[in-house]
VEXDRENMAR-761885 format. One record per residue (C-alpha): y, x, z. Coordinates in steps of 0.5 Angstrom, whole numbers, plus 500, padded with zeros to 3 digits. Layout:
YXZ ...
***
This chain:
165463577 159465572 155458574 161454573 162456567 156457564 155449566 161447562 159451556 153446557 157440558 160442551 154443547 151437550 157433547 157436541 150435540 150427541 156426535 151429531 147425533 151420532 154422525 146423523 143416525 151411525 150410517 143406517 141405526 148404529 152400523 146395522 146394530 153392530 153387525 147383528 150383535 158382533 160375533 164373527 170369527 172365526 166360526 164355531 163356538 157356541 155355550 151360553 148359560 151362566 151370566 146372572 147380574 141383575 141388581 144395580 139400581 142407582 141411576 142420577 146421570 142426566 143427559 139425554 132429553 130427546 132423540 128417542 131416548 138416544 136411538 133407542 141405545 141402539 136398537 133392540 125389540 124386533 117382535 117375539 117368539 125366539 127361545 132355541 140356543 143350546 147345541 152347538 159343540 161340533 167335535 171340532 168340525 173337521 178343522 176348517 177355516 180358510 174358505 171364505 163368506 162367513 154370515 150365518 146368524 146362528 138360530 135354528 135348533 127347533 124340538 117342538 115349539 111353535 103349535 099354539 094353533 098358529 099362535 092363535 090364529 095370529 092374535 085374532 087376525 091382530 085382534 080384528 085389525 086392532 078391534 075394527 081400528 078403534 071403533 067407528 062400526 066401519 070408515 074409510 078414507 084415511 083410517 083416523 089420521 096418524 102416521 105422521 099425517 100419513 104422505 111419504 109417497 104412500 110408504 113406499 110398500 115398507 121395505 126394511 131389512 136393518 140387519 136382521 130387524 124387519 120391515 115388509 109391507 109388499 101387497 101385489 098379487 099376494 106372493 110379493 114376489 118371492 117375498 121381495 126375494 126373501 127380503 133380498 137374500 136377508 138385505 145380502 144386497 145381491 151378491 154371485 161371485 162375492 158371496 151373498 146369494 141364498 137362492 130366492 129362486 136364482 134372482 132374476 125376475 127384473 131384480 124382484 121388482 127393481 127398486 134399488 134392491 129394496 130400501 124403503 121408508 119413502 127413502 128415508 127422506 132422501 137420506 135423512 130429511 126432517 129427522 126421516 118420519 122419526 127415525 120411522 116411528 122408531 123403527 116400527 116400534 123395535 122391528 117386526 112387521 109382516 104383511 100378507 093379504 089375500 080374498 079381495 075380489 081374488 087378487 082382482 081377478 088375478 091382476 086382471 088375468 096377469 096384466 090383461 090377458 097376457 101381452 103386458 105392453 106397459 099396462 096395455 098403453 097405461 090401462 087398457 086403451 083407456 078401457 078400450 076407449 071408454 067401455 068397448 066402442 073403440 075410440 081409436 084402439 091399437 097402438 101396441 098390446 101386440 096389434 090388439 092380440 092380433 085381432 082379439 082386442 083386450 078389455 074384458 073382465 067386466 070393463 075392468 071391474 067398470 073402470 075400478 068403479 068409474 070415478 074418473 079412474 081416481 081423478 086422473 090417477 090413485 089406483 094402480 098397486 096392483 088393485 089399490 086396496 091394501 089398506 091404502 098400501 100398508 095403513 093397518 090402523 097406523 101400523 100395528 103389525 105383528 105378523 099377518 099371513 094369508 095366502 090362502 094358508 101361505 105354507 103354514 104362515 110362511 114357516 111359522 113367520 120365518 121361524 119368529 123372524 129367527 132366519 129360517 136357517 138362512 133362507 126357506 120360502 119358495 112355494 110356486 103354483 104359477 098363475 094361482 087363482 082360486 077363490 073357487 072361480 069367483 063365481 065364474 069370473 063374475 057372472 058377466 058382471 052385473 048384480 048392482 056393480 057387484 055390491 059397488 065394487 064390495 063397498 070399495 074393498 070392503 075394508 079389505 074384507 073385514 080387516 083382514 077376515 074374509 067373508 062378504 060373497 054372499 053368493 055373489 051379492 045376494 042373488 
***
């Protein structure tokens, strides 16, 4: 009598605790799992080959021992390369529905499958990561901790799309822009007259970047407390992941020109006067970024590269994203990514990285050539800084240059 009681009271217990679960993880997991996998009507039918049963294999029930188990019902592999439906049936098109927003999830028909150059190019990128990761031929600061050592306030550069199974890790300076919008048109969170926008182009600059626009990992603790780094993991194992990276000492180059040479009130207060304070003789420099272009004032390039290189920089503050190095900002050694693009082969990886993310039916990456710098004037930009701050400067993005496949500048390093 005691044990079957006792067993029931188990069974009740065992119940109780899977509708927490469920209450706990529904919101973000279970309602995204719902909305990629719930055919929507009405819409064109599309044929699917013969269903083939697998063999039944005897399973003993048992109930679920942890919470990966049970939240790993809900999600499905991100990563691979997509197999192209059948044709859709279109004889019937003259025959249409009411007006109204219909999500398109249909896969794009593709007659050629992706060139094996491409996929070759993305499994040595990965390969290096993951070579360079395991060995000790190369440290940095925070290369051998875990992901859950990793503190929340650095994760803030993942953002996840649920729907459609993504996570973005943004780099500034490398195209992050028209990936955010990219990454806003998947999330469907900006709508133009009740439909969902498709435009990336159309987004207004202050959205790209306002924060409530993307939802990040450094979220997840507000939304899920103790259960946040978790419900990470899981999703970094079953959601694709991409990043783009850049030649190092470009993307420097190109954040100078963009916050210092234009009239950038925020960075100037934030950066500027402080390089202007330690570096330009100029103890008391202007109140407003306005004031100083009136009378030529602006740090140079070199004062720039000296307040990378200066070791107060860091104790005052961690470097600013924009010259953060990005090993810092997405943790390759702790994140295994399955795509990595370059923006110097941008087109090509973009095409290729929407075609494996299977949305390029939905949206078409923008190219722009605004505010590009080529690698080409390096050499150019650096001629005013001297040989030894060169070699400095290399070690500290050295990291960068190797994990991600660029050469060391030789021609800047070695004169």
């Amino acid at each position: 009598m005691g044990t079957s009681r006792m067993f029931r009271i188990f069974v009740v217990l065992g119940s109780a605790f899977m509708i927490l679960l469920i209450i706990i993880y529904w919101d973000d997991v279970g309602a995204s799992h719902l909305y990629l996998h719930t055919p929507v009507s009405p819409g064109p039918k599309i044929p699917h080959p013969p269903h083939q049963q697998r063999p039944q294999t005897p399973r003993t029930p048992s109930f679920l021992s942890d919470i990966d188990a049970f939240v790993n019902q809900f999600l499905e592999p991100g990563t691979g390369e997509p197999t192209d439906p059948v044709q859709p049936d279109t004889s019937n098109q003259s025959e249409k529905s009411d007006e109204q927003y219909i999500p398109r999830r249909e896969w794009k028909i593709h007659l050629t499958p992706v060139a094996a150059e491409l996929r070759e190019r993305q499994e040595l990128r990965r390969r290096l990561i993951r070579e360079l990761c395991a060995n000790d031929s190369m440290l940095f600061p925070g290369k051998n901790r875990s992901f859950d050592d990793i503190p929340n306030k650095e994760l803030d550069h993942l953002i996840v799309d649920d729907r459609h199974g993504i996570i973005y890790c943004y780099v500034p300076k490398v195209a992050c822009s028209n990936w955010k919008r990219i990454m806003i048109i998947l999330s469907e969170s900006l709508l133009q007259d009740g439909v969902p926008q498709r435009d990336p182009l159309a987004i207004p600059q202050d959205l790209v970047h306002n924060s409530s626009m993307h939802f990040t990992f450094n979220k997840f603790w507000k939304r899920y407390g103790k259960f946040a780094k978790h419900l990470m993991k899981v999703k970094l194992k079953k959601y694709t992941k991409f990043l783009f990276v850049r030649d190092p000492f470009v993307r420097l180059i190109s954040a100078y020109r963009n916050k210092f040479e234009l009239r950038n009130e925020d960075f100037y207060r934030r950066f500027a006067q402080v390089m202007l304070r330690r570096y330009a003789d100029q103890p008391t420099p202007p109140a407003s970024v306005d004031e100083a272009f009136a009378v030529g004032l602006r740090p140079s390039f070199s004062h720039f590269i000296q307040y990378l290189l200066d070791p107060q920089t860091e104790r005052d503050m961690p470097f600013n994203e924009h010259w953060r190095q990005v090993y810092r900002l997405c943790h390759p050694c702790q994140i295994q990514y399955d795509f990595v693009g370059h923006l110097e082969t941008a087109e090509e990886d973009a095409e290729h990285l929407l075609r494996q993310l299977r949305v390029d039916n939905v949206v078409e990456f923008p190219t722009s050539h605004r505010n590009l710098t080529a690698s080409g004037w390096e050499s150019d930009w650096f001629s005013t800084v001297p040989l030894e701050v060169r070699r400095e400067l290399y070690k500290l993005y050295e990291p960068d240059f190797r994990l991600f496949g660029y050469d060391r500048p030789d021609s800047l390093l070695n004169e």
